[in-house]
N, C-alpha and C positions, 0 to 999 in steps of 0.2 A: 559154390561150385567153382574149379579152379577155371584157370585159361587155358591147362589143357584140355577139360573133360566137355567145356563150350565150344571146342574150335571144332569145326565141321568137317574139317578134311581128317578128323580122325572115324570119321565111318566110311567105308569101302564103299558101300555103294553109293556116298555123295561124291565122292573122289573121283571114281569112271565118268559119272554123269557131269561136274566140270570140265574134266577132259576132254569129253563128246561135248558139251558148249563153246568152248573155245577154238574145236576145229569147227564146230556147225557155225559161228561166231565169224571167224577168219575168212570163212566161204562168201560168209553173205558179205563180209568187209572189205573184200576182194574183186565181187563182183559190182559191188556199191562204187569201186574204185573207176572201174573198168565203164559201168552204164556212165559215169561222171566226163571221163574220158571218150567215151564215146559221145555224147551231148556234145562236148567241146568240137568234136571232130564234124559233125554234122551240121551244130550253128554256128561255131565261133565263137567271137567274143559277143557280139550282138544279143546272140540269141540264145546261148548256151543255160543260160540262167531258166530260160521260159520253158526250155525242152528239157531239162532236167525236172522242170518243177513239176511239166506235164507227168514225167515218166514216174515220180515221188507218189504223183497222186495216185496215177494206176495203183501204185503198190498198195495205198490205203485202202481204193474202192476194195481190193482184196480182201485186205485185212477186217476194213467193216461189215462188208457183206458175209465173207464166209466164215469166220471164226466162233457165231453162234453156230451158224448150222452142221459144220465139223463136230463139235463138243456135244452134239446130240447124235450125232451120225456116227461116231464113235464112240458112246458113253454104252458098256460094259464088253467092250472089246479089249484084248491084252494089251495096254497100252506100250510094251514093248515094242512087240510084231508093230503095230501102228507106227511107231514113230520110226522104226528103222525103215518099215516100207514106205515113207513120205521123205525120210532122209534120201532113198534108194532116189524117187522120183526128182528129186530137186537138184542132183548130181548131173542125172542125162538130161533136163530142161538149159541145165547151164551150155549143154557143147554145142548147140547151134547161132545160139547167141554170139559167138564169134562171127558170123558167116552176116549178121544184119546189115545192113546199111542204111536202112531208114528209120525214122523215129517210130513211122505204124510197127516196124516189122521187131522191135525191140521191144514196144510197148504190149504186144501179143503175147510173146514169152514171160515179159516182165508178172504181166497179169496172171498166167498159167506158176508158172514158179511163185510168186508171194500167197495166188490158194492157197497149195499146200502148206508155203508157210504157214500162214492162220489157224491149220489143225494142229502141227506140231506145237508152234510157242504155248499155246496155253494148257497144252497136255502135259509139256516136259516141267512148266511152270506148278503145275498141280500134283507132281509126283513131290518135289522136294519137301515142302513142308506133310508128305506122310513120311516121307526118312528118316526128317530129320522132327521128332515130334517136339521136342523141349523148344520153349519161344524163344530163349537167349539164344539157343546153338541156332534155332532158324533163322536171328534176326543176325548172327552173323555169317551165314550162309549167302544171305541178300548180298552182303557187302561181297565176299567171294563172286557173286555172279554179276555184281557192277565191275567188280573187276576183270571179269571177261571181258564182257564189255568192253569194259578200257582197254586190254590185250586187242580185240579187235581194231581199236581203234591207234591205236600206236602198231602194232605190229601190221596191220592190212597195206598203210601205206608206204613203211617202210618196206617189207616184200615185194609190194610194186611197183616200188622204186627202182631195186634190187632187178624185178624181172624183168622193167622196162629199158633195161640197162642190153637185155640181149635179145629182147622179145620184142615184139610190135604189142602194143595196149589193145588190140582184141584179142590177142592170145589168154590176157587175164582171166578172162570167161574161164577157159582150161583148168588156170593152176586154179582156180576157187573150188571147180568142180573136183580135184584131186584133194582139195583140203575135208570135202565131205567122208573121204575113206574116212579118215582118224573118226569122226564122229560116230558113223556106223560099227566101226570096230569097238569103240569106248560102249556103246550103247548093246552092243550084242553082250560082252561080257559083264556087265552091269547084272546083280541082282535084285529086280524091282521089288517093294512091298507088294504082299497079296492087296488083289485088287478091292477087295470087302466088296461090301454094298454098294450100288451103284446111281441107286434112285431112277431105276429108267419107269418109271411111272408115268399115266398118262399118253397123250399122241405127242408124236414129234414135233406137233408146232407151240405146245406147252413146253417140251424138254429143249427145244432152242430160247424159249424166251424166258425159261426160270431165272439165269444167270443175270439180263436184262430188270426183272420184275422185283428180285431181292437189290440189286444195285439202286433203281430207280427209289424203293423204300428206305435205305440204309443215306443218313445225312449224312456222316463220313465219305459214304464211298461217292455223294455227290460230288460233297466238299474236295475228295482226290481226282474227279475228272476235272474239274475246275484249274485246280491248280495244276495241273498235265497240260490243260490246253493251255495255261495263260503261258508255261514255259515255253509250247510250244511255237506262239507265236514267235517270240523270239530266237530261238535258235534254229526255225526252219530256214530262217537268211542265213547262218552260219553255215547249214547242210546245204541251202543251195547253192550260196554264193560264194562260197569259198574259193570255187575253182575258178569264176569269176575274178573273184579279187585277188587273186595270185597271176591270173597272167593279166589284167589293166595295171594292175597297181606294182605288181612284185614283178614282171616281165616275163616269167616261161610257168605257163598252166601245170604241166608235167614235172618241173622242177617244182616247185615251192607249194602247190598244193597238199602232196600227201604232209611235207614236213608242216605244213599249217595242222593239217589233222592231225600229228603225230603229237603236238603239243598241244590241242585238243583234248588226243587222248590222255596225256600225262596229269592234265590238270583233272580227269574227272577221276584217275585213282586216285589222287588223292584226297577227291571232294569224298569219294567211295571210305576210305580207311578212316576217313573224320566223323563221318556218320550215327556210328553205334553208340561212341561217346556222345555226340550231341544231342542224338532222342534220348538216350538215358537222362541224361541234364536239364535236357528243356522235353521236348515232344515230338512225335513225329508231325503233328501237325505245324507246331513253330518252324521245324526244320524245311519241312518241303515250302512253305511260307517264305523262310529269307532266302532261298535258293532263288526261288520267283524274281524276289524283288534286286537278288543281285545280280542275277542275270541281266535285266534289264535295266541295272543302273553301269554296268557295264558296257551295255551297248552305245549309250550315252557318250562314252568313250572315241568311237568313232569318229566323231566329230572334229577330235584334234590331231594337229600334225602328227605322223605316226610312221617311223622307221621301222626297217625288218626287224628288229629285238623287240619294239614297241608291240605289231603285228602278233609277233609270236607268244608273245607274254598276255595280251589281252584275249589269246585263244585257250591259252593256258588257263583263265581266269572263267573264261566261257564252261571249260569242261568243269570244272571244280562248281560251280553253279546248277550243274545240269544235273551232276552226280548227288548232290543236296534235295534236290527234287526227285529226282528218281529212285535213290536207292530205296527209301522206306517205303514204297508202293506197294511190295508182296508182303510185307507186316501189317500193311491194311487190311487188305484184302483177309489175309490168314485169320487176321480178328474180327471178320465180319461175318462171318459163315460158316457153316459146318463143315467135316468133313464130308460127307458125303453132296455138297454143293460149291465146294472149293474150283470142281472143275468147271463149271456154269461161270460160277461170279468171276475165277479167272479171263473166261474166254468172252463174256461183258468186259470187264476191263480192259483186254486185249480188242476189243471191238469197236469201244466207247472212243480209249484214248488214243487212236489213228482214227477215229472220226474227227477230233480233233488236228491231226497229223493233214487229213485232206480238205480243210480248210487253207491250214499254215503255208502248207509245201508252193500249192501256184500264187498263194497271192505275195509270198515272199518272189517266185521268181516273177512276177508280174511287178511288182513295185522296186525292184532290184530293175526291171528294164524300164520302166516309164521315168520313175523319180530319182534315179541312180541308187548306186551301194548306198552311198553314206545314209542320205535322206528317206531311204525305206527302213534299215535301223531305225531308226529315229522312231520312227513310227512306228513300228511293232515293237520294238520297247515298252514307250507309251500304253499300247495295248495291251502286254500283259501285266503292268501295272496295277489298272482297273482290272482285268477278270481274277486276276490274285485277290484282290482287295473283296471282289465277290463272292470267290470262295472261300473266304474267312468266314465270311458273314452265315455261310448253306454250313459249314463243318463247325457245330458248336465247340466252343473255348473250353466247354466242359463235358467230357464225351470217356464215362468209366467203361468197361468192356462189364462191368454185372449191372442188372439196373432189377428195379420190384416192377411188378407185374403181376397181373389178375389173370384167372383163369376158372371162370364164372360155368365157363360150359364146358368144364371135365369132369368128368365124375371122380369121387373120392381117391378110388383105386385106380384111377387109372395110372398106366405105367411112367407116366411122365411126372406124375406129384408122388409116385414111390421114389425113384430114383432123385428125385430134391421134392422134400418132406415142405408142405404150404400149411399155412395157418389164414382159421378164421372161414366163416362161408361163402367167400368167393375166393378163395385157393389163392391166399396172397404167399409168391416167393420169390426167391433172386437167384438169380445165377448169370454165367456169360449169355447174354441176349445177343441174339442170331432173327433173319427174317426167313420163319420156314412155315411149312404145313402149321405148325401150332403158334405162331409168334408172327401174323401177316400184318401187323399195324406198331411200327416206330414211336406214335406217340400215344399208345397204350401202359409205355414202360413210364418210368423214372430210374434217374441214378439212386443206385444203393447207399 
């Protein structure tokens, strides 16, 4: 297949839906900018770390609480109408937010705004790989959407650089909220794949915890929450502290933070565009693996004398680590489940791995105020050295996407040993093994 006929952004409708990520992306990059800014304006220097970390965490309890029950609450609804009317919602939660002034009265909204997020990310996450069906075009899609990502992350804080230049830093609420237009727009004209089958089977509290019950069985997808929390450890002091460390150490919050993130963001496109080469070369599991470990032997870094170039350059090195870990996540996911369970196990993932998020977020800003910057690094480094090393050990070294497998209790005919042909009298065959209705036990299988 050439490089043209793999690249992603040659089908229309993946091209609207990055567009509509990038403004949905901006928004939330904007407002992350602005809650950051705000923390600052309320603690200070003292405490800016703690109330940030508080307000990070809201965001999780959202994210882990509602993201299963969303993905069952919307499972055979037009996932279009859904996600524009949740973009709709996330626009007017932003304009009051201007108006707060206390940490409760931000963390109220924060909580009401990251719900919703929780229903859109892993619905909008579960549409691409139906678009885009071939693995290579999907697996360079991912990189496309770490690339968002990265736009988010360099463009957010230069624009708020830019508007804090003529605006007061609560206004940002506003322009984030105007970045959800382009999203909504991107998303109206978007042609989605027919929605198929939907699997809404069973009661609602089966259809929230399918997503959960295939993750818990699949060793890979352990072996990828693992390695999610262990990055998380560490880079939740770069999401807290940053703002932190730019006005102790670099002298004005407002000045030198977003450019801290701005080189942030430049290092994880290009940890993003190294990606596809490297699972092809080694694996996605190697790759999320050294990601881990360089992240956290970066942190290590910390510890020495360190100029603004020094500062910038090791931020640089943070995003390019974080982008190694994260980009190959929805290639997991994609090879662990069906299509018609894609949206569950997404919205487990989505659930799992900001459970991990709301460990990281306060105890980062907790150990960033008690132990200081440098010597809380230190230490969540350290940490996810070990849960890296852990998750090596849950995601086997040797992990085929076919594996043989018995199926003792189907009958001859039944449609599942027509459509792959088994031999012998317990219906031995192979194919890509998934955890569903027929296939509910991991170590039933072997590799092919």
């Amino acid at each position: 297949m050439t490089d043209a006929r793999i690249s992603p952004v040659a089908n229309p409708a993946f091209r609207t839906l990055f567009v509509g990520q990038v403004f949905s992306l901006l928004a939330i990059g904007l407002m992350t900018v602005a809650m950051s800014l705000a923390a600052y304006r309320i603690g200070g220097t003292a405490a800016a770390g703690q109330i940030l970390g508080f307000l990070l965490a809201v965001k999780m309890v959202a994210y882990v609480g509602i993201a299963p029950l969303a993905a069952a609450l919307f499972a055979g609804r037009s996932r279009k109408r859904v996600m524009v009317g949740l973009d709709v919602a996330r626009m007017l939660l932003l304009l009051p937010m201007a108006f707060a002034s206390q940490t409760w009265q931000i963390a109220a909204l924060a909580l009401v705004f990251f719900a919703v997020s929780s229903g859109f990310t892993p619905i909008f996450q579960s549409v691409i790989p139906d678009v885009l069906s071939d693995e290579r075009v999907y697996s360079r899609a991912l990189v496309w959407s770490r690339i968002a990502y990265t736009l988010e992350s360099v463009l957010s804080p230069v624009l708020a650089a830019m508007v804090l230049q003529v605006l007061a830093g609560k206004y940002l609420f506003w322009v984030a909220a105007l970045a959800f237009i382009g999203s909504i727009a991107a998303l109206v004209i978007t042609r989605f794949p027919p929605e198929g089958s939907d699997g809404r089977t069973g009661s609602f509290v089966s259809r929230a915890f399918r997503g959960l019950s295939i993750y818990r069985r699949t060793p890979r997808l352990r072996g990828l929450f693992l390695l999610n929390f262990a990055l998380s450890l560490s880079m939740a002091w770069v999401l807290v502290n940053s703002v932190v460390l730019a006005g102790a150490r670099l002298g004005d919050a407002e000045t030198h933070f977003p450019i801290l993130m701005a080189f942030y963001g430049l290092g994880a496109a290009m940890g993003a565009v190294l990606v596809p080469r490297l699972v092809e070369a080694q694996d996605d599991r190697r790759v999320m693996a050294s990601g881990a470990v360089l992240h956290a032997v970066l942190g290590l870094v910390i510890a020495l004398p360190l100029g603004y170039a020094g500062y910038m350059a090791l931020w640089l090195g943070f995003g390019l680590a974080a982008s190694l870990v994260l980009t190959p996540g929805g290639l997991v996911i994609a090879r662990s489940a069906t299509a018609k369970d894609r949206p569950a196990v997404f919205a487990a993932q989505f659930s799992l791995s900001h459970a991990g998020w709301l460990l990281a977020y306060p105890l980062a800003g907790e150990l960033g105020a008690r132990a200081g910057l440098e010597p809380a690094l230190l230490i969540l480094s350290g940490m996810t050295v070990g849960v890296a090393a852990l998750g090596l050990r849950i995601w086997p070294a040797t992990d085929p996407l076919t594996r043989e497998h018995d199926h003792p209790e189907l009958a001859r005919d039944h449609p599942h040993l027509r459509h792959t042909p088994a031999q012998g009298p317990r219906h031995r065959h192979s194919h890509a093994f998934f955890i569903d209705d027929l296939h509910p036990d991991w170590s039933a299988s072997r590799p092919a």
